[in-house]
C-alpha positions, 0 to 999 in steps of 0.5 A: 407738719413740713415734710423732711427727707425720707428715711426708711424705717426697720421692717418691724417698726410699727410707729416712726417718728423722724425730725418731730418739733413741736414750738410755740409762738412764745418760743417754747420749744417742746420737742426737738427733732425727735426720732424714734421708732417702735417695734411690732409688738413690743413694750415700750416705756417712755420716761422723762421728768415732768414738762420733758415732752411725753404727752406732746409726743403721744398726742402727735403720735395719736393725731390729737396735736400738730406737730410743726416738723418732721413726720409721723406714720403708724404701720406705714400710714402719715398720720396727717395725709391719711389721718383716719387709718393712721388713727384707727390702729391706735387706743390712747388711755390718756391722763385724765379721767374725761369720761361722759359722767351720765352714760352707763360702761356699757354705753360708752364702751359701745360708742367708743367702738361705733366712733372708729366705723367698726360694727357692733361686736358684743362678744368683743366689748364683753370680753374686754370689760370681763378682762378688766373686771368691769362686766358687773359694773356694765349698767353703772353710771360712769359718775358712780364708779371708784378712780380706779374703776373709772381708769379700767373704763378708759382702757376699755374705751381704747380696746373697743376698736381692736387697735393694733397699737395701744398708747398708756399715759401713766396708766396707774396713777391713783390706782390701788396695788390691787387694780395695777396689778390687774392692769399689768397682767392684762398689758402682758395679754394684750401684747402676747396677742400682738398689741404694741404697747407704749407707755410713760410712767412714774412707777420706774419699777413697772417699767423695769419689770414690764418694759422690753426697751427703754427711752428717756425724754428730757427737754423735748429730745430723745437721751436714750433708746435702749433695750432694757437689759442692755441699758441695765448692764451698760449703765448700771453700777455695782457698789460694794458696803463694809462695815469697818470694826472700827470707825475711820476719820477719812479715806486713808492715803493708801486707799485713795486711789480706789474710788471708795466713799466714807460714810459720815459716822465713819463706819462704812466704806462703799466702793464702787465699780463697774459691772461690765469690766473684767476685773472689779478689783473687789479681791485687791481691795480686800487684800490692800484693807487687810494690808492696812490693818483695817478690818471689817465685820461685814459687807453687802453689795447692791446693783443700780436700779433703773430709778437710778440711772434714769435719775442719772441720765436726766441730770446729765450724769452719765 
């Protein structure tokens, strides 16, 4: 990677990614001039489409890909100049299962930790696979063992050297309900001992229930970093439902003003409005329905969800 100018990163941020492209010879550009910085300790979920950049940026970030600018350091360390130490405080739980088939758990969990230059420590490996339910399976053959199990081994893989920064890509994919919730308990251990956590997922309600801030990738760029609440207050929206007694043909001319839509049999008006304004005008809208003679029989409101304002944002919507 060319360097670009020097940019002082906040003192909490373990990871710092500034001016990252990736491109191809076919003109393909994957990212584009990423900045972004993870803090110490934190939970970071990643979202984007598929094909946005996600896995491009992880594998720069973890010194499995090059990038073509911009540059990269993991608790002050380049990832390129001092590739080793950089590479050493990070675990990557990748997509696939690549695992060697014919080795025991045990095995590979014991490599995995020789593979970084750390020396043996058996109270560790036995500690991590106990946490993800894998110590009556350490003598197993990798090739006997269910997906999901096979999934706990990655993760185990990556915990074997006590990184101080683990990356998650889509960790719960063809994962049972049982073993994800496993998982998620152990990521809640593994960050209130201090590991940084960064994950992509496709379960948006994982990230809206784990997650400390949001980003959302899009063709290669950053859309948004933000606190996850923040980003739920600042783009969420509130919609109001009535069930009307009687159904309506359209909007009527006294209403159309109010940003109000009518379902297609007529029989339900949706009004929405923000929750971050002062007033939300429920009360005058209520007092113009009654105005009007138009009663309703009841009503129930609903919030966005993250799902919804990520879908949002990747359209271009808000």
């Amino acid at each position: 990677m060319s360097p670009v100018q020097a940019t002082t990163s906040s003192p909490d941020a373990i990871v710092s990614v500034r001016g990252l492209s990736k491109y191809y010879k076919s003109g393909l550009r994957a990212l584009n001039k990423v900045d972004l910085e993870i803090r110490r300790g934190e939970i970071f979920a990643l979202l984007g489409p598929n094909g946005a950049g996600k896995t491009t940026l992880i594998s720069i970030i973890c010194g499995i890909a090059n990038g073509s600018e911009g540059s990269v350091h993991v608790d002050g360390h380049d990832i390129v100049r001092d590739y080793r130490a950089a590479r050493g405080l990070i675990g990557l739980v990748p997509q696939e299962l690549s695992t060697d088939a014919f080795e025991t758990v045990w095995a590979t969990v014991k490599f995995s930790r020789g593979l970084f230059g750390k020396a043996p420590n058996p109270v560790h490996l036995e500690r991590i696979l106990r946490d993800l339910s894998l110590w009556e399976k350490k003598d197993s053959k990798i090739m006997a063992l269910s997906g999901g199990m096979k999934r706990r081994v990655l993760i185990a893989k990556a915990l074997a050297h006590e990184p101080r920064v683990l990356f998650l890509d889509e960790p719960t994919a063809g994962v049972d309900v049982e073993l994800r919730h496993d998982m998620w308990e152990m990521v809640r251990r593994l960050r209130e001992s201090g590991v940084t956590i960064i994950l992509t997922t496709h379960y948006i309600e994982e990230a809206e229930q784990m997650a400390d801030r949001i980003g959302v990738i899009n063709r290669g760029e950053i859309v948004l970093v933000e606190e996850k609440h923040t980003l739920m207050q600042k783009l969420g929206k509130k919609q109001l439902t009535l069930s009307l007694q009687s159904p309506l043909e359209s909007v009527p001319e006294g209403l159309r003003e109010w940003p109000l839509e009518l379902s297609g049999d007529g029989q339900c008006l949706t009004y929405t409005f923000d929750t971050q304004g002062n007033d939300t005008g429920i009360a005058m809208l209520l007092r113009k329905l009654g105005e009007l003679g138009i009663d309703f029989k009841d009503l129930h409101s609903s919030e966005s969800s993250l799902e919804d304002i990520f879908v949002s944002l990747v359209r271009g919507g808000v």
